[in-house]
N, C-alpha and C positions, 0 to 999 in steps of 0.2 A: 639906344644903348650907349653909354659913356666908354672913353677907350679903359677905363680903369676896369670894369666890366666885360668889356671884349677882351683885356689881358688876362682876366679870374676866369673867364671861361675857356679861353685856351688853355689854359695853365690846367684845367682840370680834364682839359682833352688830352691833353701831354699825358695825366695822368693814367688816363683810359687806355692809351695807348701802351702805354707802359708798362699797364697791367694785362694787355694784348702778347707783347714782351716775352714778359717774363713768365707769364701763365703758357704762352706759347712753345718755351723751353722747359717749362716743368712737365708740361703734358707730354712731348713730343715721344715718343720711342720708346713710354714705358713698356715694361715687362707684363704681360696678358696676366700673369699671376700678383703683381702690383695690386692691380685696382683693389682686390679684395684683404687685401692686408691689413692688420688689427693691431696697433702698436699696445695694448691691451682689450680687454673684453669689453670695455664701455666708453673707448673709444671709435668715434665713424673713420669708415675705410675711408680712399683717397677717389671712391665713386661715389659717397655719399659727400663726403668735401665738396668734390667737382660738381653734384646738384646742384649744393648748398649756393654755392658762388653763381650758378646761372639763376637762381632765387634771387638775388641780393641784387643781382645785375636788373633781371624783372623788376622788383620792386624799386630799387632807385629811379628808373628809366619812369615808372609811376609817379613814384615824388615828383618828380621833376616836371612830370605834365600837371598837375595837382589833383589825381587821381590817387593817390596811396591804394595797394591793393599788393597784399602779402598770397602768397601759393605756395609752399611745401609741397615742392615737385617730388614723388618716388624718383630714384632715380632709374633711368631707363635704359644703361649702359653703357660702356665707354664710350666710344665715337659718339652714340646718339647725346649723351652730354658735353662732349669736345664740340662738336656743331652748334650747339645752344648755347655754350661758352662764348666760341667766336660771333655770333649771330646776335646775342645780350650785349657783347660791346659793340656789333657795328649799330644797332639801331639805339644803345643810347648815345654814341658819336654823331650820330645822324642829329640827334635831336640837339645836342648841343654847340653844332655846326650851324644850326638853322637858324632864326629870325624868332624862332618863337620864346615867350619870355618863360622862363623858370619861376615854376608856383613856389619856389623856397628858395631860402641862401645857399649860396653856393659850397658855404663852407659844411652847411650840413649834411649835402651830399657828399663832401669828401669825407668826413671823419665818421659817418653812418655806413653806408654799404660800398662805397669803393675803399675805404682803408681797410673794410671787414674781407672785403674781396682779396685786396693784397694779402693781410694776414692769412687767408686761406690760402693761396699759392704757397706761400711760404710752410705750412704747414706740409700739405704735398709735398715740396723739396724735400723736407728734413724725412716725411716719409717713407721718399725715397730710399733715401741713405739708408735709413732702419730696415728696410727690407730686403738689402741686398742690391737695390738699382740707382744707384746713384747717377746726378747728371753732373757734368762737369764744371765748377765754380765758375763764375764771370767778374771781371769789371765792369758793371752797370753804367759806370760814368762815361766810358768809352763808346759806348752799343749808339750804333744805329738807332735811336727812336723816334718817329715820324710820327706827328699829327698827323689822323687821321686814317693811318694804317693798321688795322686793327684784327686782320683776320688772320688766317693760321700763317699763308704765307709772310716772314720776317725777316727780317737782315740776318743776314750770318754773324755769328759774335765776332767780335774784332781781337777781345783780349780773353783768350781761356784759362784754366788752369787748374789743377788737380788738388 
């Protein structure tokens, strides 16, 4: 591996990480009546989101070995998809820590199912809000985020705000 290639691979650990983050404080303390929330009728609630994004995590972590291999998980409920949330970024961190080489570029794992991953956390937030459970705004540029650190437990936010 070239260092220009160990820097794009880190850089997209940073990302995973990040989506550990931030998916970590979206999740954390919802309200029991959240999950099933419908911001209209033909839109998915914020438990069908949260499958969607352990899908996405699955299948990337396939690209990546060059196995592609898509599953539409039902979702199976909150916590049992917060576990497979966090467990989807540690083993595709795992895999991008390691030695083995990526059956695809890298950048199309980023703009394929981890920006789609982001975009779904984000969705969640704004959810959030619409349902009455808001989490508290952050400065992202400030936060703690650690390569490698990827499971529920996170850094406390640095910079809050309402």
């Amino acid at each position: 591996m070239t260092r220009e290639s160990d820097s794009a691979r880190e850089l997209l650990r940073h990302t995973v990480a990040t989506l550990a983050y931030r998916g970590g404080k979206t999740l954390r303390d919802a309200d029991a009546n959240f999950i099933a929330f419908r911001a209209d009728e033909k839109t998915r609630t914020p438990l069908e989101i949260l499958a969607h994004i352990g899908d996405l995590l699955a299948w990337g972590l396939s690209i990546a070995q060059g196995q592609e291999k898509w599953s539409g998980a039902k979702p199976k409920g909150w916590d049992y998809e917060m576990e497979r949330f966090f467990k989807g970024l540690k083993n595709f961190d795992e895999f991008l820590a390691s030695e083995d080489p990526l059956a695809c570029p890298m950048e199309k794992l980023f703009q394929g199912p981890i920006a789609d991953a982001l975009t779904h956390v984000g969705q969640i937030a704004m959810l959030r809000r619409l349902a009455g459970d808001p989490m508290r705004g952050e400065n992202y540029f400030v936060a703690e985020i650690t390569v490698g650190k990827v499971g529920v437990d996170q850094a406390e936010p640095r910079f809050e705000f309402e």
